[in-house]
N, C-alpha and C positions, 0 to 999 in steps of 0.2 A: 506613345500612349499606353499599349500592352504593357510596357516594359515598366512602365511608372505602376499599374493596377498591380503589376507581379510582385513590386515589392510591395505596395501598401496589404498586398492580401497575407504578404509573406512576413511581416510588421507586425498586421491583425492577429494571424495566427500563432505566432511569438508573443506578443501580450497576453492573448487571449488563455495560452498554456501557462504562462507567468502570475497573472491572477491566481489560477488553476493551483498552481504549484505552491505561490506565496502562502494560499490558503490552507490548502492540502498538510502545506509545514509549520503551520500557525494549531492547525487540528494538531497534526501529529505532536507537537509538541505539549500543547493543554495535555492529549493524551497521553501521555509521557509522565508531565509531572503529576497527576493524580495517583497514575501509578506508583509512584514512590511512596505517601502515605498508606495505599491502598495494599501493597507488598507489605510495607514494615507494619499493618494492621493484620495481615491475613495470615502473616508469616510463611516459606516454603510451600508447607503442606496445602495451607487455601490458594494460593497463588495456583497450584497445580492443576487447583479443581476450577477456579475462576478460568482459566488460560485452556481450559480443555473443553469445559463447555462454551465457550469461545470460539474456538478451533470448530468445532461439530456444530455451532450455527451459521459460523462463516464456509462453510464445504455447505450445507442445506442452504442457505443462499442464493449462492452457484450454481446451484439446480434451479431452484424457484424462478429468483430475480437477478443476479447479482450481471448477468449479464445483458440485463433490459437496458441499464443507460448505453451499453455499447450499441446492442441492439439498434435498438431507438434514436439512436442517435445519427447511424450510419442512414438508416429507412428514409430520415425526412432532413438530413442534407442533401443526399439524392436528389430527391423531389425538389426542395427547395431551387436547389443550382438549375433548375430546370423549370423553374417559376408556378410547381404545384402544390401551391398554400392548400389549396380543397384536401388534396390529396396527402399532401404531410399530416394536417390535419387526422385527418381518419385513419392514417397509421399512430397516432396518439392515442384515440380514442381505444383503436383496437387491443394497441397495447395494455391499456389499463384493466380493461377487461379482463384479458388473460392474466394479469399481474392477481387482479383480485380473487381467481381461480385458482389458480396455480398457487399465488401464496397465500390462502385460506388454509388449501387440502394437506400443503408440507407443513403449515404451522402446526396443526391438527395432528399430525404424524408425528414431530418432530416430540411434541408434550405426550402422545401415549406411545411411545418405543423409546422415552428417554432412557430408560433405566434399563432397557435391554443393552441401549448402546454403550452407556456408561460399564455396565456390567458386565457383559458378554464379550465383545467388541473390544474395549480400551482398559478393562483390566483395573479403573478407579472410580468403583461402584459409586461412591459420595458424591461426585459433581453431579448427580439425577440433578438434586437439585436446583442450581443453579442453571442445569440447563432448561428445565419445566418453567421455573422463571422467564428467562429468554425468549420460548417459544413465539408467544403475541408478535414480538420485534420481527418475525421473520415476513408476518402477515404487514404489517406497517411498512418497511422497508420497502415490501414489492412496488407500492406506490411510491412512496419516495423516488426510488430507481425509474420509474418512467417519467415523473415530472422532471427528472435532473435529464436521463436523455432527451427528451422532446428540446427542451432549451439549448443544449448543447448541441443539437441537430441544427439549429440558428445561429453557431459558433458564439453563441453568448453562455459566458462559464461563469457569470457573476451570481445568479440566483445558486447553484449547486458550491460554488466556494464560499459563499453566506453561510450558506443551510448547514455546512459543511463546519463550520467555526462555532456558531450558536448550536447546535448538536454535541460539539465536544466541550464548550463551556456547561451544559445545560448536564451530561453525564459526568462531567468532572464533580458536580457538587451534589447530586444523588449518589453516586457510585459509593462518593468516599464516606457519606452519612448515612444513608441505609446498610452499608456493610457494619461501621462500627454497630450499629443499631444490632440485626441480626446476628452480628458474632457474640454479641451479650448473651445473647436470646439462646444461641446453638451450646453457649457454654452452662449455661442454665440445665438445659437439655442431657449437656455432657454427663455433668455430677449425677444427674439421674439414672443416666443406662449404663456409665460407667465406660465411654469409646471419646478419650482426647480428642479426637479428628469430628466431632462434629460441632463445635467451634469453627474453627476453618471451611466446615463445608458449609453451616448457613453463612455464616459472614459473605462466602463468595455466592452464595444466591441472593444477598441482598446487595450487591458491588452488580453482578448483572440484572437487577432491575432499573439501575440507572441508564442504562441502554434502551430498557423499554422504553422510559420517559423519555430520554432526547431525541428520538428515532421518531418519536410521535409529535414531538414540537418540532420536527423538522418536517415533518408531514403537513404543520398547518402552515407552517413559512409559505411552503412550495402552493400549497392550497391559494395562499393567500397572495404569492406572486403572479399564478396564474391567470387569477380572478383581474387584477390592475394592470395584465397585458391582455387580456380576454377583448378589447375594443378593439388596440391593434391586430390582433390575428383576424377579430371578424373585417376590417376594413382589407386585409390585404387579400384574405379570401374573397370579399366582393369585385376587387378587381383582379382576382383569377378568372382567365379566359377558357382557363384548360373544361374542355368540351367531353372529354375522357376519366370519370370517376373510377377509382380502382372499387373492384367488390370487396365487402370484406370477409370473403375467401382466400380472392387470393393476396390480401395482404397480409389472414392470420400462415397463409401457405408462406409465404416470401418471408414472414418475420420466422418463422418456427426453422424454413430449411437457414436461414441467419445466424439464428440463436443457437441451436443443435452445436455445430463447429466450435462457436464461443464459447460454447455450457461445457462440450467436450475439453477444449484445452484448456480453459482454465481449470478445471475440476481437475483435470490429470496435474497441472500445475501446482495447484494448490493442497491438491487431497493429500500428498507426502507430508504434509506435515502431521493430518492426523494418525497417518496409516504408521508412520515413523515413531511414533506416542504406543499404539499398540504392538506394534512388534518390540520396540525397547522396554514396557512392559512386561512381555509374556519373558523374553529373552533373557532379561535380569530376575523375574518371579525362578524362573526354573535355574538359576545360579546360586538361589538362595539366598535372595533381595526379600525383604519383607519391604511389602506395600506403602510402611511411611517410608523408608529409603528412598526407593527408587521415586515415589511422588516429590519427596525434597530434591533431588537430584534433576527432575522434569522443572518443577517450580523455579531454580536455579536458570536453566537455559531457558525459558519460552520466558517467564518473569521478569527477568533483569538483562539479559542480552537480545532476546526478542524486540523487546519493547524498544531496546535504546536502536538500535539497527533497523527498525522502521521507521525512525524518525527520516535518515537520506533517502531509505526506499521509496517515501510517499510521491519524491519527486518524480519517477518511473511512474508509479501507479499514477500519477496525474497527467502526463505528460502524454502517456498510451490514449487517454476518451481524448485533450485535445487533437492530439496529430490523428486522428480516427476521421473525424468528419472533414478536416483538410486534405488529405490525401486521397479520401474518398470522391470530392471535388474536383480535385488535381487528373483523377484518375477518369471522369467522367467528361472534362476538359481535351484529354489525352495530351494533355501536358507532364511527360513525364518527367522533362528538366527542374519545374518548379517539385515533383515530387522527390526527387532528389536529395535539392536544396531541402527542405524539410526534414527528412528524414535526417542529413547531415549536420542541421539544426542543432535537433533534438539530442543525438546521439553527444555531439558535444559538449552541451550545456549539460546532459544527465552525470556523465564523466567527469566533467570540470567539477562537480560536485558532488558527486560519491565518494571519488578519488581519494581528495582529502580526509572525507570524514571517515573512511575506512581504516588511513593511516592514522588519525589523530585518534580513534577510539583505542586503537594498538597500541599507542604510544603511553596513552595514560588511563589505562584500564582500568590498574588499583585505585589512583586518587576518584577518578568519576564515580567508581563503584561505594567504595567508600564514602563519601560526598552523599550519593544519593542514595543507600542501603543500609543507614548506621546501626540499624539495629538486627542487622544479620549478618555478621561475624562469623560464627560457623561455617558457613560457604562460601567464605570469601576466596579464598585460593581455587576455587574450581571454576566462579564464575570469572574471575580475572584469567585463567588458563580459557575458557570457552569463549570469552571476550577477544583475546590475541588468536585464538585458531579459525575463528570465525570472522574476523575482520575481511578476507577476499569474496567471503559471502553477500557482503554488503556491494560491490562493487558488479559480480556476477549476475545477482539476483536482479540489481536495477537495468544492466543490461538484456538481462532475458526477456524481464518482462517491457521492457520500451521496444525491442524487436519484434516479439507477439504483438502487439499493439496495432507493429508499424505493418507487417505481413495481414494482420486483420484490414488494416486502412486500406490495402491493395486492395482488397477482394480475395488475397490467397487465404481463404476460412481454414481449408483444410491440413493448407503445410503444417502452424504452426500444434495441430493436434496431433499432425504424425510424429515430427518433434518432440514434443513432451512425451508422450504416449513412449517413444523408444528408450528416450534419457532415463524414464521412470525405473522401466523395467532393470536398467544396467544398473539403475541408484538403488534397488531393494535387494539383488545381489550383493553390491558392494557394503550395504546396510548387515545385512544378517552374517556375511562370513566376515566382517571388522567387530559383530557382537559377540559373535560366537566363536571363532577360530583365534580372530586378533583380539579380546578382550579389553576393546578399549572403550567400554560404557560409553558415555556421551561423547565422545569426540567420535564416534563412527557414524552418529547421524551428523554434527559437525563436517565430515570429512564427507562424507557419502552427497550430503548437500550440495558442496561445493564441485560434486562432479557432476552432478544433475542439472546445474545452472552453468558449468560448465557446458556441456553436448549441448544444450537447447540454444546456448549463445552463438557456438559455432554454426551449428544447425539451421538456424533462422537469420543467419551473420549470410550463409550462402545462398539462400533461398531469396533474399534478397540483392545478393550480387549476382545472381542470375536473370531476377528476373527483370530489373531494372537497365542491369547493366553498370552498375555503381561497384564503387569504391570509396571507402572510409576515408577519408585522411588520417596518418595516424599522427604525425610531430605533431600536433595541437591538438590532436583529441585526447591521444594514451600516451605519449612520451612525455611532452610539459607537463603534464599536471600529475606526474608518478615523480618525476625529479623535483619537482616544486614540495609535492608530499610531504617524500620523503626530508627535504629539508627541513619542512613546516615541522614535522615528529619529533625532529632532533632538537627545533628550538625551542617548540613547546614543554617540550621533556627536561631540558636545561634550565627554563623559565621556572619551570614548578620545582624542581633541587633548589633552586636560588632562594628563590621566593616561600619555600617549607621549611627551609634555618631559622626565619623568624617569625613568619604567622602560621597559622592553623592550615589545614589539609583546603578546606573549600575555599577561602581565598587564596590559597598556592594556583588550584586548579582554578579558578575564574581568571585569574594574572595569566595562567598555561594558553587558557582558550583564547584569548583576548590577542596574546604574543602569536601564538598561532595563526588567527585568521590575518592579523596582517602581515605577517611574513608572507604568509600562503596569495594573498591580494598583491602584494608589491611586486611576487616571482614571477607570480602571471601572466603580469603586465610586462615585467621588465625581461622573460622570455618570448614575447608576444605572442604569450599564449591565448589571451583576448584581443580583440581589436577596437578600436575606441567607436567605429559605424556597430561592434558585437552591444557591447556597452549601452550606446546610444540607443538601440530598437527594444530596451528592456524598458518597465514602468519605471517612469521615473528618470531614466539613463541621461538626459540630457543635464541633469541638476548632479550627477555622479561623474559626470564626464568633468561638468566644467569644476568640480572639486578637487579632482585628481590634475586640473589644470592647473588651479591654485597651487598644489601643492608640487608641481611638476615632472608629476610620474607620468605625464601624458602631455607633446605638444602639439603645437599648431593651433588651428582656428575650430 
């Protein structure tokens, strides 16, 4: 009977990160492709200023909220697994509170020091704009973030991968018509004070107002889910017996010593991206970079290689809040076998799917970029070089951050801040003498990246084989699906030569992707590198199993 609950729970939580993920990559895609009108609208320069007050709201975040759904999520799985509804409860409510605190005072700060930051700080005075725009979002967000962790706390990921999809449909179609709208507007402006660049900069303040708006109709989604689950929680709190209400001291005490650890290493995590923005700044300003240069050249990597490389990322980012409340479970269980199995889940499934997309974005960097950049030509040869240098960054990055994730699910808060916290420091060494000694402009935050998501991999790779007592498997996690890859790159790359003799660039490349995934799908099987029980526990899996039946890349019953 254990043994039947351990998989159903171990099923549950695989679905449950699957939704998470399916949705997570349905977003990230919507957000993908708005980005391509919204680049070839903004051109380089706005890109620059859009992507950076981007950057400086998602780092204020991380401070404010960004780690409430972890937060919150972890507090009243707890409780939950432990049958205190009252008490999950009131670490909700607590939550909100402080979200509405906390992200009041940083929205508040974020709108009067914009143009300190922009200015002082990152070295590209114009994005004020766009980021004083922003601001409200970060006040909105904080509540979002506690309504997705409280739900996620109940291993239910359906309301936060909704909100999550209708938030990026809903910014996809502001974003990309308030931006043309205001880049008329900034150009208007232009011919007046006589500065090209203020085009680009309102355009990208009206591209960040459509964040505003989604962010806020993702706020009444969650309002509104909560409101039509609001009977159930009060019925399971009536029959909570627990005799022991926590104060709420020490629940804002227990959330706060929580949060601290999570705010720390994600912040250390993520802040390299902005802190990389200003040091590449100042580093090329004193080279004898004028300000639209090096802003086209930023524009170029966080605009067009960013964005496409977040698309497999999202899968990590999703995959860390589910595995968080399960292990945390697992952890309070003191079943550390089922915690294990989890984590080896996870790590597979993230693998099995980085992998490829890391080699297939290498493989066909021009034709994608091409495809989806037509009208920036100019920088094409630097972002197809930034495209292939960065391809292992894709793969890295999803493993860092699914490891942070997994060491937060333990209870170890604090490893993975010591972690980052160390990689950081060796990553802005190896940042400033690859700017300044080695003179390789963008490929040194390229290259500096990839050794920073390198150490935290290792780093939290061992911190978890210590404390668990685990071991990865590696022939089916990293060996099949790097051999499978690489095959996947060579045929995809062959497909599109073939298929670019006679039709156009974007049907080459759709013919590429298409040849790709299922080479990449037949090798996986036919090295067994999935298993048809893997298969099976996915949404959906038992109508994919029996097709792969029919077509008999898979036997048996």
């Amino acid at each position: 009977m254990k043994e039947k609950e351990k998989k159903s729970n171990s099923k549950n939580y695989l679905v449950q990160g699957s939704i998470l993920a399916v949705a997570s990559i349905i977003a990230k895609i919507i957000g993908m492709i708005y980005r391509f009108p919204l680049t070839n609208t903004l051109g380089n320069e706005g890109n620059s200023y859009y992507s950076t007050a981007n950057e400086v709201y998602n780092i204020v975040l991380m401070i404010s909220s960004f780690s409430l759904p972890l937060a919150v999520s972890k507090l009243v799985s707890e409780r939950i697994h432990k049958g205190e509804f009252k008490n999950a409860h009131r670490v909700f409510l607590c939550a909100m509170r402080f979200a509405l605190i906390a992200g009041g005072a940083l929205a508040l700060l974020t709108y009067v020091f914009a143009g300190v930051i922009t200015k002082y700080v990152l070295s590209i005075e114009l994005a004020v704009y766009a980021l004083r725009v922003l601001a409200p979002a970060i006040f909105v967000f904080a509540i979002v973030g506690v309504f997705r962790g409280f739900f996620q706390g109940y291993s239910n990921m359906t309301p936060t991968a909704v909100s999550q999809v209708i938030e990026q449909i809903v910014n996809a179609i502001f974003t990309v018509v308030c931006a043309n709208i205001m880049y008329s507007y900034g150009v208007s402006l232009a011919q007046e004070n006589g500065n090209e660049l203020l085009g680009p900069a309102w355009g990208a303040a009206g591209g960040t107002f459509g964040t505003v708006v989604s962010i806020t109709v993702a706020m009444l989604f969650m309002m509104f889910v909560y409101t039509v689950q609001k009977s159930t929680l009060k019925r399971q709190m009536r029959r909570d017996v627990t005799t022991h209400l926590e104060s709420e001291r020490a629940i804002y005490r227990t959330m706060i010593l929580t949060i601290i650890p999570i705010v720390l290493s994600t912040l250390i995590y993520n802040i390299s991206n902005v802190a990389d923005q200003g040091v590449f700044n100042k580093v090329l300003l004193s080279q004898g970079y004028t300000e639209k240069q090096y802003t086209s050249i930023w524009g170029i990597y966080s605009g067009q290689f960013r964005v496409l490389m977040n698309v497999p990322l999202s899968l990590a980012s999703c995959l860390a809040p589910s595995v968080v409340p399960s292990l945390t479970a697992a952890m309070a269980r003191g079943d550390r076998g089922d915690a294990r199995r989890k984590i080896r889940t996870s790590v597979r499934f993230t693998m099995i799917i980085t992998i490829p997309c890391a080699v297939g974005m290498a493989a066909l960097a021009k034709p994608i970029l091409t495809m989806l950049y037509p009208s920036l030509e100019t920088g094409r040869p630097l972002a197809v070089g930034i495209m292939q240098a960065g391809a292992l960054l894709i793969i890295l990055y999803a493993f860092s951050t699914l490891t942070t994730g997994i060491l937060q699910g333990l209870g170890k808060l604090q490893t993975p801040l010591i972690n980052n916290a160390a990689a950081l420091v060796i990553h802005f060494i190896l940042l400033y003498v690859m700017l300044t000694a080695g003179n390789l402009n963008i490929y040194a935050v390229i290259w500096s990246n990839i050794c920073f998501a390198l150490i935290v991999s290792v780093l939290n790779a061992i911190a978890i084989a210590r404390f668990l007592h685990y071991r990865q498997e590696w022939k089916r996690t990293f060996l099949i699906p790097v051999i499978v890859s690489i095959i996947m790159g060579a045929a995809a790359y062959l497909v599109y030569q073939l298929f670019h003799l006679v039709f156009g660039n974007t049907i080459s490349v759709l013919f590429a992707i298409l040849a790709g995934v299922a080479t990449y799908g037949i090798g996986l099987i036919s090295f067994k590198g999935i298993t048809v029980e893997e298969i099976a526990a996915l949404p959906k899996g038992h109508l994919i199993v029996r097709l792969l039946r029919k077509t008999g890349l898979v036997r048996g019953q």
